[in-house]
Steps between C-alpha positions, in 0.01 A plus 500: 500500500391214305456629206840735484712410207822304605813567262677128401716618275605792291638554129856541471486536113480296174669194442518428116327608225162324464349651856604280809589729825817480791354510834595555789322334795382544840403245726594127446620458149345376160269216653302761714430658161395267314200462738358771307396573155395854511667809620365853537150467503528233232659752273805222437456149467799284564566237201839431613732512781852336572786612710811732374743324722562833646259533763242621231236354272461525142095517377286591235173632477249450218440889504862523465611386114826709432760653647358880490213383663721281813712831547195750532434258798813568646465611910151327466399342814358193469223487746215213639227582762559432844269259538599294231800406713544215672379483907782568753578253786545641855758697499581632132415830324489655123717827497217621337329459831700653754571811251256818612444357855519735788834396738364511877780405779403274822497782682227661341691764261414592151825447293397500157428370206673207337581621162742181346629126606811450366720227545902502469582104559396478895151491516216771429541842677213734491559894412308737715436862420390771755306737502784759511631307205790327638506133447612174703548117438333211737680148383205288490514245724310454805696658754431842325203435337290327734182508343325614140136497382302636225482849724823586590871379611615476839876563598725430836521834577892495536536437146307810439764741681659796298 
């Protein structure tokens, strides 16, 4: 799990003519990304990086030197290992984390897989997919998600009811 690549950020498109990229981000804005200085295996290297005042970030790349170039790279996703992340204090997750782990409710049941986190202004909620396909969402918070390791994701089984 340490090594998996973590998306930051993804392409939108070009933004002027001599090669800068829009970007949309994930995660906690333009100063977590300027933590790092290469993306996707080191394929990009960040020379600059400022905020759209949208939400976004525009950057530019040195591989990246027209505007051709910045919207071949559009739908890229800009990527950094997992363990070049910072540590997580008690309590906190990467999405990246929680994504692929087996569900298991306090009673025992397999319930799935978690498949996304999304959040829609109220706090993370997980989504869990079945084996029958159907999916669910947990909010996560510790009444319904008591407890998450490296293994697997524990739910209060009455949040896992069809």
């Amino acid at each position: 799990m340490q090594d998996k690549p973590v998306t930051l950020a993804a392409i939108a498109g070009a933004h002027g003519v001599t090669g800068e990229v829009r970007l949309k981000l994930f995660g906690e804005g333009v100063a977590a990304l300027k933590r790092y200085r290469a993306f996707n295996d080191s394929s990009l290297t960040l020379e600059k990086l400022k905020e759209d005042g949208k939400g976004g970030a525009i950057a530019r790349f040195a591989e990246v030197t027209d505007r051709t170039a910045a919207e071949k790279l559009r739908g890229t996703a800009l990527t950094v290992p997992r363990s070049a992340l910072p540590a997580l204090a008690d309590g906190e997750y990467y999405h990246a984390d929680l994504i692929g782990l087996p569900a298991v409710s306090t009673t025992g049941e397999a319930l799935g897989t978690c498949i996304a986190v999304e959040n829609f202004g109220a706090g993370d909620v997980l989504e869990i997919r079945r084996e029958n396909g159907k999916r669910f969402m947990v909010p996560m918070r510790a009444q319904a998600v008591p407890e998450w390791n490296a293994d697997r994701i524990l739910i209060e089984a009455a949040y896992a009811e069809d």
